[in-house]
C-alpha positions in Angstrom: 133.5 97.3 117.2 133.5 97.4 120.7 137.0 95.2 120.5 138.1 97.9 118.6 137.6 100.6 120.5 138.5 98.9 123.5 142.1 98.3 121.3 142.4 101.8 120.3 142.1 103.1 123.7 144.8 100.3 125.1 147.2 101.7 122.3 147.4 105.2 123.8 149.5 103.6 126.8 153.3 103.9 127.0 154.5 100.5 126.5 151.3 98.3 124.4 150.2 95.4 126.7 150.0 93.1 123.5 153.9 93.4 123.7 155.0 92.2 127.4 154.0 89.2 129.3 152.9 89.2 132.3 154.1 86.8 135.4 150.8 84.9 134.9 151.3 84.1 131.3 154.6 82.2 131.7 153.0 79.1 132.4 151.4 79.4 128.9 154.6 79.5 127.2 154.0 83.4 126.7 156.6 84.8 123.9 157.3 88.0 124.1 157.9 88.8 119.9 160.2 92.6 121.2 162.6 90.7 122.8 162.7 87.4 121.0 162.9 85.0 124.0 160.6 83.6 126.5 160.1 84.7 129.9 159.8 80.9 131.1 163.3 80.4 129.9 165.2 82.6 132.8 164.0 80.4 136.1 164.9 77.3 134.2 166.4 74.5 136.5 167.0 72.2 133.2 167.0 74.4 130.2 166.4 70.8 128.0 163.4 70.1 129.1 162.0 73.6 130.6 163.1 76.1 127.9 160.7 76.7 125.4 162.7 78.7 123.0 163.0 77.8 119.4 166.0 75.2 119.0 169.3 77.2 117.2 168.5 80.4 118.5 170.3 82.8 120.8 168.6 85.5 122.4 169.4 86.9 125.4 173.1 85.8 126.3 173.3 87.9 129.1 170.9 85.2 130.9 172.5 82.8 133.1 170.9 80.2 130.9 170.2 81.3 127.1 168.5 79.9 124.6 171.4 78.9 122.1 170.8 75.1 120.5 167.9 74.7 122.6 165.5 71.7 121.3 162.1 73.0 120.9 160.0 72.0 124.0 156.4 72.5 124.6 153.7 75.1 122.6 154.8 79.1 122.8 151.6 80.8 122.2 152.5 85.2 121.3 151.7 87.7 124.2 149.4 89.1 121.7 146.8 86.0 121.6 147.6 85.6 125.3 146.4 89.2 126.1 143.8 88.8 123.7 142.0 85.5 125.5 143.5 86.2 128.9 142.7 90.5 129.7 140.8 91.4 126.6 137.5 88.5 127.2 139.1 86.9 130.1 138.1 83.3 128.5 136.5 81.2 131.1 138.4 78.0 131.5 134.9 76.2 131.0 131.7 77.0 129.3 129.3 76.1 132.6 127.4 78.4 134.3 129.6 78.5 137.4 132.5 79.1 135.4 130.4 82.1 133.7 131.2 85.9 135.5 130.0 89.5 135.3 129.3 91.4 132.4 134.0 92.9 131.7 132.4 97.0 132.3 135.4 98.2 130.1 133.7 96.6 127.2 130.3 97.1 128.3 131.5 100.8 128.3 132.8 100.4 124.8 129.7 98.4 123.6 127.5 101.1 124.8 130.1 104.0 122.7 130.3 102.1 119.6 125.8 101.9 119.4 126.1 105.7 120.2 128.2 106.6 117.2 126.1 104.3 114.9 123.0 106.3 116.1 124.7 109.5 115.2 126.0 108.4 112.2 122.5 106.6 110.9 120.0 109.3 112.6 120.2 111.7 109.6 120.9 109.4 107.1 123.2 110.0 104.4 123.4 114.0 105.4 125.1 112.9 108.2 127.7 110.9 107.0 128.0 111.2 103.4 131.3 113.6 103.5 132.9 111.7 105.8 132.6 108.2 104.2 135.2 109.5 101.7 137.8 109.2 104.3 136.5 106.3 106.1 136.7 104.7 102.9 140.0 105.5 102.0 141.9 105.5 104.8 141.9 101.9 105.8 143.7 101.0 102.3 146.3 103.4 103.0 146.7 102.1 106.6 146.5 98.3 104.8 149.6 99.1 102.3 151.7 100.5 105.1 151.2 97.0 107.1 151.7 95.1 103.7 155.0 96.8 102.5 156.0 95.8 106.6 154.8 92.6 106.3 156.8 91.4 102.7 159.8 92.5 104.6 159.8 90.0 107.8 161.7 86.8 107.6 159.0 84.0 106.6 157.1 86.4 105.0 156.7 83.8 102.1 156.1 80.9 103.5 152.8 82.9 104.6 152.1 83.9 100.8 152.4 80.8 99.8 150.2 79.3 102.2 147.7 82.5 101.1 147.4 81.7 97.7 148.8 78.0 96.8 145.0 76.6 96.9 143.9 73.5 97.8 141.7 71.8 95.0 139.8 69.3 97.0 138.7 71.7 99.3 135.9 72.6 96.6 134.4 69.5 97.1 133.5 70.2 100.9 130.7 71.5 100.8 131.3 73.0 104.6 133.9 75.4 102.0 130.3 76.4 100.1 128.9 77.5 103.5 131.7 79.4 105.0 131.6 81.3 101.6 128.0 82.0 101.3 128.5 83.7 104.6 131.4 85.5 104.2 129.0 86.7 101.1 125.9 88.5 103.6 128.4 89.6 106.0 131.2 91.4 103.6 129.0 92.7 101.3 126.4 93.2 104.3 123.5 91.7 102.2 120.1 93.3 103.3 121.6 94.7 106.7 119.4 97.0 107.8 121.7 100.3 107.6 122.5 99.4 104.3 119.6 99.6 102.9 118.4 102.9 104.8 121.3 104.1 103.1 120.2 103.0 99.8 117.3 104.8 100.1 118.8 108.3 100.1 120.0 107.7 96.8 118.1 109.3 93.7 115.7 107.1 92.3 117.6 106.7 88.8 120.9 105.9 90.6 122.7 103.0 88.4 122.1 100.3 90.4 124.0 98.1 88.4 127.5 100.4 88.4 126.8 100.5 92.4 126.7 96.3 92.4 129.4 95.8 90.2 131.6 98.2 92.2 130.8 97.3 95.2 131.5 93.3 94.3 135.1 94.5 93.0 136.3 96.2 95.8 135.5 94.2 98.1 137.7 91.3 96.3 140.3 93.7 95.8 140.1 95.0 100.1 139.9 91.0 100.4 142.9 89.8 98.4 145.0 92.9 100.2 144.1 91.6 103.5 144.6 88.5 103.0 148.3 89.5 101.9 149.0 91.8 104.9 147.3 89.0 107.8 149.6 86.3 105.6 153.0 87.8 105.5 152.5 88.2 109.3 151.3 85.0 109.7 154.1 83.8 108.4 156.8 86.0 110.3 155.2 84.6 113.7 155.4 81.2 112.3 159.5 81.7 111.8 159.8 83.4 114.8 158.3 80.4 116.6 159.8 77.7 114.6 156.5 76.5 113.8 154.4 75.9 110.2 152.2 78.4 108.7 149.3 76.6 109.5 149.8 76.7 113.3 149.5 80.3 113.7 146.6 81.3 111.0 144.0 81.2 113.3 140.5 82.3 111.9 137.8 84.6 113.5 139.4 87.5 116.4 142.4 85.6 115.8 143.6 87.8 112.7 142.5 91.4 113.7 143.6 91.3 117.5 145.9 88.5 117.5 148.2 88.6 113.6 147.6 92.5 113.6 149.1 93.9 116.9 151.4 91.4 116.8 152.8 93.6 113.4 152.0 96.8 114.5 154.4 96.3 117.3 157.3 96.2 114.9 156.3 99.6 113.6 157.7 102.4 115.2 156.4 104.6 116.9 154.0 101.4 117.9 151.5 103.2 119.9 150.8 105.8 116.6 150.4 102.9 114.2 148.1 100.9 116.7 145.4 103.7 117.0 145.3 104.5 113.5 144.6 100.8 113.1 142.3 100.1 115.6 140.5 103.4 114.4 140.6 102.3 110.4 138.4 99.0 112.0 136.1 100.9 113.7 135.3 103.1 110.5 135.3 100.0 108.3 132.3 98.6 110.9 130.7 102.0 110.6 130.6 101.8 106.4 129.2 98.2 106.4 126.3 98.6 107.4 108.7 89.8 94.5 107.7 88.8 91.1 111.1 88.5 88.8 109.2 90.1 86.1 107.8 92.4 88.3 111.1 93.5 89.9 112.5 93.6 86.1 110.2 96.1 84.9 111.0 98.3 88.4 114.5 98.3 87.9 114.0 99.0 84.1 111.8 102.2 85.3 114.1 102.9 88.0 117.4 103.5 85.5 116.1 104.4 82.5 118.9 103.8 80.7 120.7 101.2 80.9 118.5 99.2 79.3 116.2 96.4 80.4 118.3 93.8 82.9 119.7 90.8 80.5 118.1 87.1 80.8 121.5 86.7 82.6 120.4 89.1 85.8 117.0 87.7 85.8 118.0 83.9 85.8 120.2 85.0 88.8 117.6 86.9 90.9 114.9 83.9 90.3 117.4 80.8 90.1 120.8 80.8 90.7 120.8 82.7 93.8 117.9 81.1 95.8 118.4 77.8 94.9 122.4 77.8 95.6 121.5 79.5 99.3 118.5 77.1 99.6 120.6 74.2 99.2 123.3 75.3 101.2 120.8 76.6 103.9 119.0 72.5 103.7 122.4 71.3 103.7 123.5 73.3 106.7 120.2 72.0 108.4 120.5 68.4 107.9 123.9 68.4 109.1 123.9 70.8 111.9 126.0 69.6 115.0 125.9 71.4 118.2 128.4 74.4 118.4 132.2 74.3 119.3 134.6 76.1 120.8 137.9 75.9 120.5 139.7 72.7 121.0 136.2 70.6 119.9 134.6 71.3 123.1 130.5 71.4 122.4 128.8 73.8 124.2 126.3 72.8 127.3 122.6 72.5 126.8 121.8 75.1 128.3 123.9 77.9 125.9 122.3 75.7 123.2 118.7 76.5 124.2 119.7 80.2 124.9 121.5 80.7 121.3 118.2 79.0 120.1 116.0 81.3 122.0 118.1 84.0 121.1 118.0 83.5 117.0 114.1 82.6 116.9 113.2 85.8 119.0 115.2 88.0 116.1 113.7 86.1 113.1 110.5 85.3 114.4 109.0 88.8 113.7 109.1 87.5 109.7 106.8 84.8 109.6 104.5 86.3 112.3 104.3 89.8 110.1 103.4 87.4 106.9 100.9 85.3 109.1 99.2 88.7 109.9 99.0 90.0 106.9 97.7 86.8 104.9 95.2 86.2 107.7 93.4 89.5 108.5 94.4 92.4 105.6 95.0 90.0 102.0 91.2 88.8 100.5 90.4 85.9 98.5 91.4 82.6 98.0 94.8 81.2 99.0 96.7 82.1 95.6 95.3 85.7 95.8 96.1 86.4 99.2 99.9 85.6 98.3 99.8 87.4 95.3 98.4 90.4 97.4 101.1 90.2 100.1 103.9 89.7 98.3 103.4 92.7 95.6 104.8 96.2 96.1 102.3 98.6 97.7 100.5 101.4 95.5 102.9 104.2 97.1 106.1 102.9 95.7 108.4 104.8 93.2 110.2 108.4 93.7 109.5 110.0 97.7 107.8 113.1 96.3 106.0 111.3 93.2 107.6 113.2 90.3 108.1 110.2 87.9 105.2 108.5 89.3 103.5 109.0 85.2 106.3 107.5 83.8 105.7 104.2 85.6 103.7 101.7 82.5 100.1 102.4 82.7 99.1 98.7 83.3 100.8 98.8 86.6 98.8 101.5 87.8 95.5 101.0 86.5 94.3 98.6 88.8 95.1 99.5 92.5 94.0 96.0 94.2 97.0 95.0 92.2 99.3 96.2 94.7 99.6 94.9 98.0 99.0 96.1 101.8 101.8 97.3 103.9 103.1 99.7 106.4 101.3 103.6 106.0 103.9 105.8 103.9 105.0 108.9 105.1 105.9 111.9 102.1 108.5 114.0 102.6 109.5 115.8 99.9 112.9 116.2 99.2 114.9 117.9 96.3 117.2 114.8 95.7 114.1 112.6 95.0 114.8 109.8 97.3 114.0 106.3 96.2 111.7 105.7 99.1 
């Protein structure tokens, strides 16, 4: 998000500064996609071996030395990936702690603004926010068939397409595929992310759950397969213009939304317009993505009503299919873990290793110590009991102000030492009956 912003704000310049190279660049084989020749090209001495144009392309004739049935010479990288790596992050050559600088302030500053707007948006819940998610919901599909219907009409356009949706069959049997998708998984559908779920719990405590899940899933295949169009047919327009395959350009990760996108959004007049409303689609698109089986049967059963009672089909996902497919992809994951890379296979030092470490067990820690607490010093009993204690939903739960509490089964509420300890739970009535 910070990215974002920090692209938004650059697109309200005169001339973008994803478009033009700088002096700098030329060394890098910087391609400037506006004009369709390389800067490197005018102080040629011997265009055959120094130009690094495309070969059978003219561009600039007015040049003492064009570019006309030129061989291709060297690697042209686009001015946006250069700006990108080279002003945006201002990539260290190296990954040692000498080659390591100061904190960039610009993103700092738009670090510190995104978390401010999250704050506002999450500090009254759903009050706060609910009208305006339905245009942040929209808009970005509006702003993503505009860059589509641009993108099918650039030369090589189909070459990305086919490179998009021509799939690969034994690519299912790496199981590094599996893992990539698993994540993709938690961090499209933002699977038990925090501001998800204190959204969630300003819905009403019959809400169909099971509508809400099934929609949810669907869209975000559809936003996916649209995306994947829109980066594709750009992908494959920067591939043509380079003289290069497909498979050069398709970078994964930043590559796509700061690299493939501005590079189209240049070609859209008026550029700065189309760059902002972009860059500002992103940001809302970050803002909006934020027990026993039988047990959690029966509370989903109470919870709707009607539908009726989840299908074996549900239940053998929630207590099998799920846990053991992420289980074994997690064990997997473990047993062949490999130090992290950056780009160009280069492993990162000890020393980032041991922070990343430090970094990951001082957010997940908190879990296992809050169980260890709870098992040791608030459950009774034997071993089996005190599990059964901690892991079973506390006596309060059910509707905020207790209206349907009755209709709950009686032999879940008869015994209180069924349910288990937790956090005190503060009542506020509300006339929406919230589900927490």
């Amino acid at each position: 998000m910070a990215y974002t912003l920090y692209y938004m704000f650059a697109s309200m310049q005169g001339t973008l500064p994803w478009t033009v190279c700088k002096e700098e660049w030329k060394q890098f084989g910087c391609v400037e996609k506006t004009t369709r020749r390389m800067p490197y090209c005018d102080d040629a001495q011997n265009i055959t071996q120094d130009c690094r144009c495309p070969s059978n392309a003219t561009f600039d004739v007015s040049l003492p030395y064009n570019c006309t049935n030129v061989s291709y010479v060297g690697n042209p990288t686009p001015v946006a990936e250069l700006y990108f790596y080279k002003e945006v992050i201002q990539r260290a050559p190296n990954i040692y702690p000498s080659d390591i600088g100061a904190p960039l302030w610009k993103l700092a500053l738009c670090l510190l603004l995104s978390w401010i707007i999250v704050v506002v948006c999450l500090i009254k819940g759903i009050k706060s926010s609910g009208k305006v998610v339905y245009f942040t919901a929209t808009f970005p599909y509006v702003i993503l068939l505009i860059l589509l219907v641009r993108g099918a009409t650039l030369d090589g356009a189909i070459d990305g397409v086919l490179y998009f949706i021509v799939p690969k069959w034994e690519k299912l049997l790496d199981l590094k595929v599996w893992v990539a998708a698993a994540g993709q998984m938690f961090f499209s559908l933002s699977v038990s992310f925090g501001g998800i779920i204190m959204f969630g719990s300003f819905n009403k405590f019959k809400n169909n759950v099971y509508g809400d899940a099934m929609l949810i899933a669907v869209m975000d295949l559809i936003t996916s397969i649209i995306a994947g169009f829109v980066i594709f047919t750009t992908f494959g327009g920067m591939a043509k213009e380079l003289g290069v395959d497909v498979q050069d350009v398709a970078k994964g990760g930043y590559g796509m939304a700061f690299v493939a996108y501005p590079e189209a959004l240049s070609n859209l007049p008026p550029q700065q317009l189309w760059s902002i409303l972009f860059f500002f689609m992103l940001f809302t698109l970050g803002l909006d993505s934020e027990v026993c089986i039988r047990r959690f049967v029966n509370d989903v059963t109470y919870m709707l009503g009607s539908p009726p009672r989840p299908s074996w089909y549900w239940a053998f996902c929630w207590a099998f299919c799920a846990p053991v497919l992420i289980g074994l992809l997690f064990i997997y994951r473990m047993v062949k873990h490999s130090p992290p890379k950056v780009e160009n296979d280069v492993v990162f030092p000890e020393f980032a290793q041991s922070i990343g470490w430090a970094i990951t067990a001082f957010v997940m820690c908190p879990i296992p110590l809050m169980f260890l607490y709870k098992f040791l010093f608030q459950a009774k009993g034997n071993v089996w009991q005190r599990l059964k204690t901690i892991t079973t939903p506390t006596s309060e739960w059910g509707p905020n102000d207790g209206s349907m509490k009755s209709e709950l089964p009686m032999k879940d509420i008869a015994n209180d030492s069924k349910y288990g300890y937790d956090n005190p739970v503060i009542h506020v009535a509300d006339e929406e009956n919230h589900a927490f």
